[in-house]
C-alpha positions as CSV (number, residue, x, y, z in Angstrom):
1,X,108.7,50.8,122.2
2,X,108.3,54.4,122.3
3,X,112.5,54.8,121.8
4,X,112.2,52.9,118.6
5,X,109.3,54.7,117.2
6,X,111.8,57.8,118.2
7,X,114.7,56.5,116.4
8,X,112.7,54.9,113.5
9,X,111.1,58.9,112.6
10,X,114.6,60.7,113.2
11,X,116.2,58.0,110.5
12,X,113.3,59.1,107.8
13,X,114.1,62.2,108.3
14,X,117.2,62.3,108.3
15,X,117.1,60.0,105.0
16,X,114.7,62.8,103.6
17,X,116.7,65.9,104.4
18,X,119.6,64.2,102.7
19,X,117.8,62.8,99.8
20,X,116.1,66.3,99.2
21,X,119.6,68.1,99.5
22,X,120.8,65.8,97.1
23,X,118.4,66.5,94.4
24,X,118.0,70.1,94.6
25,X,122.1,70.1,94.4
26,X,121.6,68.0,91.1
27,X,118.8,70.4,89.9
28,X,121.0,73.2,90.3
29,X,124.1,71.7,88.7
30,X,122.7,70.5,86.0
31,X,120.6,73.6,84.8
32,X,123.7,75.9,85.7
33,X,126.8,73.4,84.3
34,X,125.6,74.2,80.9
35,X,125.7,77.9,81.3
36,X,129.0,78.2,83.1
37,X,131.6,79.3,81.0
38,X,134.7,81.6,81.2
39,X,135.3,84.7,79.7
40,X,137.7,87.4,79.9
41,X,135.6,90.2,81.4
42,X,134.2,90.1,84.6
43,X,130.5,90.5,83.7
44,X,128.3,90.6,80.6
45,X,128.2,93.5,78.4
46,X,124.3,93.5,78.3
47,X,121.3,91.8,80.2
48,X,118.5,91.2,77.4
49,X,114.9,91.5,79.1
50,X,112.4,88.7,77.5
51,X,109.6,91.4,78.3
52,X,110.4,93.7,75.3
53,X,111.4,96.8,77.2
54,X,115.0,98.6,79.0
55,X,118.3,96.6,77.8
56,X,120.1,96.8,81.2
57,X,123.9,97.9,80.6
58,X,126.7,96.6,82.6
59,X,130.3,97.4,82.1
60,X,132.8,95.1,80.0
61,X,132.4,92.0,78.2
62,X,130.7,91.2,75.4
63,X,126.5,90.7,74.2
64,X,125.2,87.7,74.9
65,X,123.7,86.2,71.5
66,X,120.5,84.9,71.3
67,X,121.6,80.8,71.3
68,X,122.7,81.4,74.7
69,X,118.9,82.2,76.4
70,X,118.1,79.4,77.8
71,X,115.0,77.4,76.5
72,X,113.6,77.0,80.1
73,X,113.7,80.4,81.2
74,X,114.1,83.3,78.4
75,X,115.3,85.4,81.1
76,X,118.7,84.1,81.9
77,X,121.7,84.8,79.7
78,X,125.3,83.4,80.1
79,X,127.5,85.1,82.5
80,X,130.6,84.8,82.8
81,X,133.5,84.1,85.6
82,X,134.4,86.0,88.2
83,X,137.2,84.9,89.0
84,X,139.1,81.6,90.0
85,X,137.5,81.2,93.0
86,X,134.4,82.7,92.4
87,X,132.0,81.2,89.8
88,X,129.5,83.5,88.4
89,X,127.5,81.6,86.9
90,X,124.0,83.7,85.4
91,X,122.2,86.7,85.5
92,X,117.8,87.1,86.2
93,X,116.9,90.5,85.2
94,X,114.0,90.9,87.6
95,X,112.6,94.4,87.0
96,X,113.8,96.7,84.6
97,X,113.3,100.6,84.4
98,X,115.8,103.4,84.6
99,X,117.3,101.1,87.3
100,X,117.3,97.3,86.8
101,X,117.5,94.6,90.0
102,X,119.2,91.6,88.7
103,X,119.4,87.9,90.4
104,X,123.2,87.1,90.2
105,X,124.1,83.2,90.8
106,X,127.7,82.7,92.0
107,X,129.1,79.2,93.1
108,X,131.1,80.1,96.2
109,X,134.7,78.4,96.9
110,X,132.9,75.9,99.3
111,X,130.8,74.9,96.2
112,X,127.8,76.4,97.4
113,X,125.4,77.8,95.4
114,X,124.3,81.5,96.4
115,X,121.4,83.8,94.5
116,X,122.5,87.4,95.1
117,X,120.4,90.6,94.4
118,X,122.3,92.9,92.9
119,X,121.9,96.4,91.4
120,X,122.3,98.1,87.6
121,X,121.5,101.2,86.1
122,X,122.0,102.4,82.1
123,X,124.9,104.1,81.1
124,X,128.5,102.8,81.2
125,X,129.2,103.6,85.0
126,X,128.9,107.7,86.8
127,X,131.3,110.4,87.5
128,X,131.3,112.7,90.3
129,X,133.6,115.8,90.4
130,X,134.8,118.1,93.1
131,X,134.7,121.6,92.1
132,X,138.0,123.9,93.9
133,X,138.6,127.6,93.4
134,X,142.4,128.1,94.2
135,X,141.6,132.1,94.2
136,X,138.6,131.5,97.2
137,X,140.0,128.3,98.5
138,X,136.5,126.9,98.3
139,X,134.3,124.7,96.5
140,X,131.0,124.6,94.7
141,X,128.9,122.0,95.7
142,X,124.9,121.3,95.5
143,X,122.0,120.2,97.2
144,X,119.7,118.4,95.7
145,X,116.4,116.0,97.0
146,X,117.3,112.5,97.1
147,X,114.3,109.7,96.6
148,X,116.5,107.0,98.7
149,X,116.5,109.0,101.9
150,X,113.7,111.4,101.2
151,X,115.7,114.2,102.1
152,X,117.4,117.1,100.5
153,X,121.3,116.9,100.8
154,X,124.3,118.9,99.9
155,X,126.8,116.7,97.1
156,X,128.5,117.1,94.2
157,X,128.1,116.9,90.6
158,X,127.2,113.7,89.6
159,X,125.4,111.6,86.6
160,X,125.6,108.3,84.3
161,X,128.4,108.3,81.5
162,X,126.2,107.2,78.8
163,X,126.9,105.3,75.7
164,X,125.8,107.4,72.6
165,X,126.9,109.6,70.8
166,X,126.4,112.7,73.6
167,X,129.1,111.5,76.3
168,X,131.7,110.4,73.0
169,X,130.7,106.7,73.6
170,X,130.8,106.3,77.0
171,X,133.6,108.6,77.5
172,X,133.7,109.7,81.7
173,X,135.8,112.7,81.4
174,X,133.1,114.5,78.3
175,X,130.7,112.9,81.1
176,X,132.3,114.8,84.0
177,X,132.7,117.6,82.4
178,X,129.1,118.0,80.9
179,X,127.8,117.1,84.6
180,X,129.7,120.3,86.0
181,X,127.8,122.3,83.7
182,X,124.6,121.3,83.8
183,X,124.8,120.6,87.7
184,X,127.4,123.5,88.7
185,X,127.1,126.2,85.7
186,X,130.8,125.7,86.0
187,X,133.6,124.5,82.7
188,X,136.6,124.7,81.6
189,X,139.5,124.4,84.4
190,X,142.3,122.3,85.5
191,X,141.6,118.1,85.4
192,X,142.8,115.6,87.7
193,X,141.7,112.3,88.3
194,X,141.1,111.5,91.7
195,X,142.1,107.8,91.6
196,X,145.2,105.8,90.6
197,X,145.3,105.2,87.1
198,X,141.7,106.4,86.3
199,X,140.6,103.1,88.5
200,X,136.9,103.0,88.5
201,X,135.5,102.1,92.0
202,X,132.3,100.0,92.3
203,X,129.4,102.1,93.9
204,X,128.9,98.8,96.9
205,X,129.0,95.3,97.3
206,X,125.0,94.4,95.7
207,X,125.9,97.2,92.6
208,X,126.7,97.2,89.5
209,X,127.7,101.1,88.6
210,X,131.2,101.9,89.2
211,X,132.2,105.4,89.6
212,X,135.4,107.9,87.6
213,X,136.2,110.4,90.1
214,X,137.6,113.9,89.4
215,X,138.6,117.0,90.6
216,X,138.4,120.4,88.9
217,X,140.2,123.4,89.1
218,X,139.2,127.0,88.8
219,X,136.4,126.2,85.9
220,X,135.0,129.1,84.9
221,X,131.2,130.4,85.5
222,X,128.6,130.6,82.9
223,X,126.5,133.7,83.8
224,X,123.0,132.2,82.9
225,X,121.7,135.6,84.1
226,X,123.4,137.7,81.6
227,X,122.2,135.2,78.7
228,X,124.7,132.4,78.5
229,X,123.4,129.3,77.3
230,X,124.3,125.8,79.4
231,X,123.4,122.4,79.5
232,X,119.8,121.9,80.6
233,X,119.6,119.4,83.9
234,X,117.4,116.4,83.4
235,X,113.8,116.4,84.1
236,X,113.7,115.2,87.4
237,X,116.9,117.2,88.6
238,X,116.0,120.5,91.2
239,X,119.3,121.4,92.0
240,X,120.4,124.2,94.3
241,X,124.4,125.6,93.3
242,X,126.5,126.6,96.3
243,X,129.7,128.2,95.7
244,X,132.2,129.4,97.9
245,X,132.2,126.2,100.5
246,X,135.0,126.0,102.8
247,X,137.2,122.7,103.9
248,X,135.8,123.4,107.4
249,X,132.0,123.9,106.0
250,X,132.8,120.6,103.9
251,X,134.1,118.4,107.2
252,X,131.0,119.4,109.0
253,X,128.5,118.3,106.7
254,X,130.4,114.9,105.9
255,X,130.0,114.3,109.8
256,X,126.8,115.7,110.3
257,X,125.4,113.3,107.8
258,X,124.3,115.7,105.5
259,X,126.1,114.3,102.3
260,X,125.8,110.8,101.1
261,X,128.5,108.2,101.2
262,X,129.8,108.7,97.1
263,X,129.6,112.4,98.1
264,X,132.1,112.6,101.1
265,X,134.3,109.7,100.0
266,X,134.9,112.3,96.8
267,X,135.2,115.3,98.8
268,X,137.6,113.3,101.1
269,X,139.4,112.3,98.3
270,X,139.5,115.8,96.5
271,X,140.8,117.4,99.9
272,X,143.7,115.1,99.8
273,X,144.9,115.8,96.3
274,X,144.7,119.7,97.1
275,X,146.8,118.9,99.6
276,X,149.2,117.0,96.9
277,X,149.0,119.7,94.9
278,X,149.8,122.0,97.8
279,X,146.1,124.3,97.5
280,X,145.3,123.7,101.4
């Protein structure tokens, strides 16, 4: 008696596991089969917030017009694929300030659908640049306090290509180049990408922002002392200039933990194009 009792509960729920897999499955394809849709960028253009405030920018594609906001939840917007295997299928902008943390539904190759926490900021990607003097062989880098960590830690110059008018509509070499000088007091110089092709590289696997990287050579110094006027830093930027860094002082600080990931992978990058170019 007590073995069919046994079997008789494990057969409910069994049946209910199944029937509730079932349904949820249907849920999702049918709210989600009317927003898939492929386009030929990778991700929308723009992530419109139903609360009023902070359009969150994302690079390539194209605005998503109002028809395609779903009547359920004003929040979502069409997305579109990401590749063959990889189904993106919306965006949830969840909070929205400077930064913006956005829910990103994908349908995985198994056919599973996966929520995924991902992170966007304004602008139209970053730069960072590497600043060389071929006369010192050194570098200029910063330091500079860094909310994530909490700590203060050496880098180099580094900001958001923005979209107006003042970085030539999303340009990242006027970006780079107006980052020097208000981070570094440094412009002018010798310009090489450090990447193949100008590829962009995405900041990490949950972000959004991918960065330009560049190296600059011999840029000149703008004596602020003596009166020279240069580009003011933002408001929340307290940034300490360090000039005259050498390879050796750069390799230490990469290992000693004392410079963020973006930060080293451009220094290590920037070390083997002097090399390239024959400077070390």
């Amino acid at each position: 008696m007590i073995n069919l009792v046994i079997r008789s509960i494990v057969i409910i729920l069994a049946f209910t596991i199944n029937f509730l897999s079932k349904n949820a499955e249907g849920v999702t394809t049918e709210k989600n089969s009317k927003r898939a849709r492929t386009f030929k960028h990778p991700i929308p253009n723009e992530i419109i917030s139903p609360w009023g405030f902070n359009i969150a920018s994302v690079r390539g594609g194209s605005r998503p017009d109002e028809d395609s906001l779903s009547t359920e939840n004003e929040n979502r917007v069409e997305a579109s694929s990401a590749g063959q295997e990889y189904e993106h299928i919306n965006d949830v902008l969840g909070y929205s300030r400077w930064r913006s943390i956005i829910q990103r539904t994908v349908r995985m190759p198994n056919g599973k659908v996966i929520d995924f926490d991902v992170v966007d900021q304004k602008g139209e990607g970053a730069v960072v640049v590497f600043a060389w003097d071929t006369r010192t062989k050194t570098a200029t880098l910063i330091r500079e306090y860094m909310p994530g960590s909490m700590k203060v830690m050496t880098g180099v110059a580094a900001g958001i290509i923005e979209s107006g008018a003042k970085h030539n509509g999303g340009d990242p070499a006027v970006a780079a180049k107006f980052e020097l000088e208000e981070e570094c007091h440094l412009r002018g110089g010798r310009w090489y990408s450090l990447t193949e092709t100008d590829a962009t590289v995405p900041h990490d696997k949950y972000s959004v922002t991918e960065f330009s990287a560049y190296i600059v050579l011999d840029a000149e110094r703008i004596d602020v002392e003596g009166g020279e006027e240069v580009r003011e830093l933002d408001e929340e930027e307290n940034i300490e200039i360090i000039h005259g860094v050498s390879v050796q002082e750069i390799l230490r600080i990469i290992r000693a933990g004392e410079m963020n990931l973006v930060g080293g992978w451009t220094c290590l990058l920037a070390l083997e194009k002097l090399r390239e170019l024959g400077e070390i």
